[in-house]
N, C-alpha and C positions, 0 to 999 in steps of 0.2 A: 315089678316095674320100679316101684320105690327103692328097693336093694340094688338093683344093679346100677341105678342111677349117681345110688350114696356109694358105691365101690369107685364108679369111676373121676366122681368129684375126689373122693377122699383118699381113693385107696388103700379102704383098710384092708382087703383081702388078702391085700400085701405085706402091710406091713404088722397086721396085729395076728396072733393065734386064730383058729379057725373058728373056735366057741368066742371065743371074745367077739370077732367080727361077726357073729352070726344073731350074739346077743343086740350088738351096736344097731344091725343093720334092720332086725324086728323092733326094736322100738324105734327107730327112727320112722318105719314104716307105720306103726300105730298110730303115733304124735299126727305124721301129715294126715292119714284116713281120719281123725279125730277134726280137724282142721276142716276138711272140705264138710263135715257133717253139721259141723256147725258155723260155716261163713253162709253172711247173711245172703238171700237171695236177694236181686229186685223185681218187683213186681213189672211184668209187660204193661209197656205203656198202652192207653188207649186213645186213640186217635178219634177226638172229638171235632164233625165238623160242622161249624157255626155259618148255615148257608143266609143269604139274609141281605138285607140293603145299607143304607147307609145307619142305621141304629145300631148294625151288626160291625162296620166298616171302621166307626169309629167317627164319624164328621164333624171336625173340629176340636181334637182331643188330642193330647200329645203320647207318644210312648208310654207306655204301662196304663193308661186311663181306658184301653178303649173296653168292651164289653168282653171279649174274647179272652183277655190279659188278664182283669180283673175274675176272670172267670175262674182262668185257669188256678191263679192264685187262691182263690178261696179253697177250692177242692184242693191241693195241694195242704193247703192248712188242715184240713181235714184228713192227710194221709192217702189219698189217692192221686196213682201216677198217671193223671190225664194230660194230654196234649190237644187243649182248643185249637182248630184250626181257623185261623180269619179268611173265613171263603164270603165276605161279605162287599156289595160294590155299589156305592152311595149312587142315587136317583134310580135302581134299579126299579122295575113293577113286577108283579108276577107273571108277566110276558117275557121280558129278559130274562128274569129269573128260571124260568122253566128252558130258555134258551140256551144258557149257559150250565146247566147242570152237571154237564158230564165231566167238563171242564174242570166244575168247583171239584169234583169227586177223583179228578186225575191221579192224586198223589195215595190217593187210600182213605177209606172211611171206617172205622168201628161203629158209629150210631153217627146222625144227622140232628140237629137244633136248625128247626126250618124258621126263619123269620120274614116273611115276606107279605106282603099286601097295603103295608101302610100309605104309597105313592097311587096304589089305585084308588086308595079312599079320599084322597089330598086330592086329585085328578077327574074324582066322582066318574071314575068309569064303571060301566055294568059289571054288580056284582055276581051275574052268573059268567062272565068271559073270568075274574077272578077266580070265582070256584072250580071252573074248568083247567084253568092253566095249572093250580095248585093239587088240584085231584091229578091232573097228567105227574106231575114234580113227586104226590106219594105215592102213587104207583109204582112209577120203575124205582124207586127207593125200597118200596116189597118186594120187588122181582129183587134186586139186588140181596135181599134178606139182611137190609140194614134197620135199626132199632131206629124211632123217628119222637122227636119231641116236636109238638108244632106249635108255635105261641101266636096266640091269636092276636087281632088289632080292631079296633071301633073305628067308626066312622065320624069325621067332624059332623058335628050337631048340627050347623047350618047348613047343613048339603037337605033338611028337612026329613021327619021323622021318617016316612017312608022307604027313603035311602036308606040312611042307618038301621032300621029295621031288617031288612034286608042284604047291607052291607054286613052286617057284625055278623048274622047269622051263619055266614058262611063258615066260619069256623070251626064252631062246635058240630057242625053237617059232615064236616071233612073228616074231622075226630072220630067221628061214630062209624060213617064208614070205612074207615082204613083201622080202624081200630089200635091207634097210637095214642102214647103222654101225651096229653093236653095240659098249654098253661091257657088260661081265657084272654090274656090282655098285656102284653107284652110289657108296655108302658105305664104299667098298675103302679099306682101312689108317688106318680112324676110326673104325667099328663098333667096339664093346665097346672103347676107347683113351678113358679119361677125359683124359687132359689135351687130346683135340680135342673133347670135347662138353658141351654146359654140363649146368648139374645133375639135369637130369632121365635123362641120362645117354640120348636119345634122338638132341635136336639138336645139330649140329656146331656147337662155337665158332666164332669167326675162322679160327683156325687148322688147322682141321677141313677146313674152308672151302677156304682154300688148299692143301690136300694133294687133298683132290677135285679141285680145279680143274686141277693137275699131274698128277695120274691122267688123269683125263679129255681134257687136252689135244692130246693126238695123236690121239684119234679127232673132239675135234671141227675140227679142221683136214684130216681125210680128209672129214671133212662140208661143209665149206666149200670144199675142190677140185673140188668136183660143183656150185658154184656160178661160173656163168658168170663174173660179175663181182665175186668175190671178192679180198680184196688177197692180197697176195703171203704164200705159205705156206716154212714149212719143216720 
């Protein structure tokens, strides 16, 4: 293929001896086979989606700050070709969230980062309508045969012991039954820490932002070794 290619670019068949062109036209053909053997490949991307509410959405954060961004970036630093998807939609509950599912998954999924329940615990609604909607959300994510990180969320204190008892629990419930990455606390070492959250003293700053992202890192690169064609983890 290579020969006939470099004969009619060049024409040596014409104009040189028939050894000459025959010598010309096998090294040329070695050089390129040499060439395709060692041009580097890229690794398939993996299409990370970050399903979730407004901590997921990014609320009140400008370009490159939101969770998704910062995400991506990190792993990227680490050598892996992922692509966060921001499937996340501020004031959502795990009502909406289970509602819109199929939607957030429209475009393609490699593995799922499920973030959701924190507006039911804010809302103090029953935490079994919670674990119902988010057990329906792992499921057809199973049936799909999609890899699932599911970060968990606590319940405000003043909603009274019994609530949060009950509310937190739900999480680690889900974990065990569907048998997926668990992180325990979405909001681990930002919650109640004003200099990570902007003033409503709810949403994580930038900064916030990135302390979540280094939390969370090691389990979502356990979530990403369950994916076939993932880059390279450490």
């Amino acid at each position: 293929m290579f020969g006939s290619s470099v004969r009619r670019l060049l024409g040596i068949g014409m104009r040189f001896p028939p050894l000459f062109a025959s010598v010309v036209i096998g090294a040329t053909s070695l050089a390129m086979a040499a060439l395709l053997l060692v041009a580097p490949t890229s690794a398939a991307e993996v299409r990370l989606v970050a399903f979730g509410d407004s901590l997921v959405h990014g609320y009140g954060l400008a370009a490159g700050e939101t969770f998704p961004e910062q995400l991506q970036a990190a792993l990227a630093a680490r050598g892996q070709t992922v692509r966060v998807i921001n499937a996340g939609n501020s004031g959502d509950t795990s009502a909406s969230g289970r509602a819109r599912l199929e939607w957030a998954l429209a475009d393609g999924a490699d593995a799922v980062l499920v973030e959701l329940g924190a507006n039911d615990g804010l809302r103090g609604l029953d935490p079994d309508v919670t674990f119902d909607n988010l057990d329906s959300v792992l499921r057809r994510l199973r049936e799909r045969g999609l890899p699932v990180l599911l970060a968990g969320m606590l319940a405000p204190r003043n909603l009274g012991r019994e609530y949060a008892t009950a509310f937190d629990g739900v999480f680690p419930r889900l974990a065990k039954r569907h048998k997926v990455e668990f992180y325990p606390f979405f909001l681990e070492g930002v919650a109640m820490q004003p200099r990570y959250n902007q003033a409503d003293g709810i949403h994580p700053n930038a900064a916030g932002v990135a302390v979540i992202v280094e939390g969370i890192l090691p389990a979502v690169q356990r979530l990403l070794a369950s994916v076939g064609h993932n880059g390279n983890t450490d």
